[in-house]
Structures are given as structure tokens and as C-alpha cells.
matplotlib code that plots the C-alpha trace (Angstrom):
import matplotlib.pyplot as plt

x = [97.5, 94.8, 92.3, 93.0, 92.7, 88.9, 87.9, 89.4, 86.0, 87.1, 89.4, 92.3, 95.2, 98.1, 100.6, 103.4, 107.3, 109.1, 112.0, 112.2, 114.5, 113.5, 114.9, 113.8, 113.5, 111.7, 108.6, 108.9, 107.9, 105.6, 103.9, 100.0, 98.0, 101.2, 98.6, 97.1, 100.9, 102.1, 106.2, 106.2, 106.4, 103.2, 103.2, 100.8, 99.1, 98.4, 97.2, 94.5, 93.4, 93.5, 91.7, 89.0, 88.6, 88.4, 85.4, 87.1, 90.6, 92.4, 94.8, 96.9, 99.1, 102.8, 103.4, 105.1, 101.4, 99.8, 99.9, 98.0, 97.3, 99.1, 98.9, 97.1, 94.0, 93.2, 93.8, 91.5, 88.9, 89.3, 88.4, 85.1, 86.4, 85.2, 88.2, 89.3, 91.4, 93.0, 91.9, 94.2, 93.3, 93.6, 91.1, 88.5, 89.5, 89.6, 87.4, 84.3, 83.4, 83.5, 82.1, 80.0, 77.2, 78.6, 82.2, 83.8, 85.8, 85.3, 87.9, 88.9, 91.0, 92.2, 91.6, 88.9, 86.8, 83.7]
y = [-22.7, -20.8, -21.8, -25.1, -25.3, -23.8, -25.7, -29.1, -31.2, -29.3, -30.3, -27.8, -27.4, -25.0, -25.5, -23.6, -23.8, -22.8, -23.5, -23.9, -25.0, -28.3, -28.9, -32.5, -34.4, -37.4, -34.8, -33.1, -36.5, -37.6, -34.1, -34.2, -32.9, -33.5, -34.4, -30.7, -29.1, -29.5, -28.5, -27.9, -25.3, -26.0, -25.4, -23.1, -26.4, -27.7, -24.5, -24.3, -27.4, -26.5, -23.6, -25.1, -27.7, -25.6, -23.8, -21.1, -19.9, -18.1, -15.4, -13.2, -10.2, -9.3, -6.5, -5.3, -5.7, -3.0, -0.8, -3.8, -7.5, -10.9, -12.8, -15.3, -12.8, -13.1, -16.5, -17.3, -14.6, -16.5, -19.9, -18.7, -19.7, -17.5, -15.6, -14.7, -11.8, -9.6, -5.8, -4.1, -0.6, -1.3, -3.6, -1.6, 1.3, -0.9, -3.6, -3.2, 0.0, -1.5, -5.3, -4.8, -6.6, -9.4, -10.5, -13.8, -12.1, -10.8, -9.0, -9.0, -7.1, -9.8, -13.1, -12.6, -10.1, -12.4]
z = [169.9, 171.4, 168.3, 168.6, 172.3, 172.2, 169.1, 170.0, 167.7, 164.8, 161.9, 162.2, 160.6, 160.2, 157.2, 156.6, 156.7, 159.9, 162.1, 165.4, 168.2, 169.4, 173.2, 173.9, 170.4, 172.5, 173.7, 169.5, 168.3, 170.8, 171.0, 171.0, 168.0, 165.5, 162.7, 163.2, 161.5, 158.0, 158.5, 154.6, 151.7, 149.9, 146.0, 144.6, 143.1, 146.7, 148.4, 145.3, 146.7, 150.6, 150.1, 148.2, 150.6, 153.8, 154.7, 156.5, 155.8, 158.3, 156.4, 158.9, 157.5, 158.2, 159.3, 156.0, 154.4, 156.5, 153.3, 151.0, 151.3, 150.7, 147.5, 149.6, 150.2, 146.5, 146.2, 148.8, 147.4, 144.1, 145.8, 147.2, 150.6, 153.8, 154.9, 158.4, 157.6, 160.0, 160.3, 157.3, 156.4, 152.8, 152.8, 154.3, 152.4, 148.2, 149.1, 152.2, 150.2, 147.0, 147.9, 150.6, 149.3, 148.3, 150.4, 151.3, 154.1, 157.5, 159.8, 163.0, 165.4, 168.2, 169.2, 171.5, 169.2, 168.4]

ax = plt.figure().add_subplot(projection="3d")
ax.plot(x, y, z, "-o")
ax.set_aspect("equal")
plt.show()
């Protein structure tokens, strides 16, 4: 919410599957910026195509990844997209060493580092 609060000329958008409760079914569908959420699995197929569409990807970790990165962090490496990956210790340690000269991918820490 935050990105899309302080960037509100750009073309965001946010797909994914997830749940959640809805209170007031009336305000759900007549929410504001419903165009900016895909509610949906997205096949390998289609996420080939979103990342080679976007000019910046924004790729965040789980927890359980701490140790190593997401299928998604390649896939987006192998779509020449700029990456917005969050700080990982394995990627600093396999791949700012190696690729230095020549990433798609910057890291950050928070939300407010610039």
C-alpha cells in the first residue's frame, strides 16, 4: 500500500493469490485502485510475460529463503528485468561478488532506504 500510495502516476500492479477476510462485501467491491490487484495463481506461461513487460520487478523473500533465493529471482534474472530484491545474504555472498559488473538487481533493506 505504501508504494502505491507515493507512486500514484505509475502503472502498478500486485498479482498473486491470497485470502483475506472481507468485512463489508459492498466497500470490497467498491474499493479504489481494484484494477492495481490480480487475486489469481498465475501460470509460469503468464509470469514469462509479466516479467518481460515490467520494467522493474519487485521480488521480496520469505523468510524460509534467508539461506538462498526464490525461483522467481532467476526467472526475473532471465528476463533482463531490473529487480528490486530484498537484502538476502546469499545473494551478496553467490552473486554481487561474482556479477558485479554486470547485474539486473539491486537490494534494499526497508522501505524508506532510497
Amino acid at each position: 500500500q505504501k508504494l502505491i500510495k507515493e507512486f500514484p502516476d505509475k502503472k502498478i500492479k500486485v498479482y498473486g493469490k491470497y485470502i483475506f477476510p472481507v468485512k463489508n462485501i459492498v466497500k470490497y467491491l467498491t474499493r479504489k485502485q481494484k484494477e492495481i490487484f490480480t487475486n489469481k495463481h498465475v501460470t509460469p506461461s503468464e509470469a514469462n510475460n509479466i516479467y518481460n513487460r515490467s520494467k522493474i520487478c519487485i521480488n521480496i523473500h520469505h523468510g524460509q529463503s534467508q539461506y538462498g533465493v526464490n525461483p522467481r529471482f532467476f526467472e526475473i534474472l532471465g528476463a533482463r528485468t531490473l529487480q528490486l530484491v530484498d537484502r538476502n545474504p546469499f545473494i551478496k555472498e553467490y552473486f554481487l561478488k561474482v556479477f558485479l559488473w554486470k547485474t539486473n538487481f539491486c537490494q534494499y533493506s526497508n522501505h524508506s532506504q532510497g
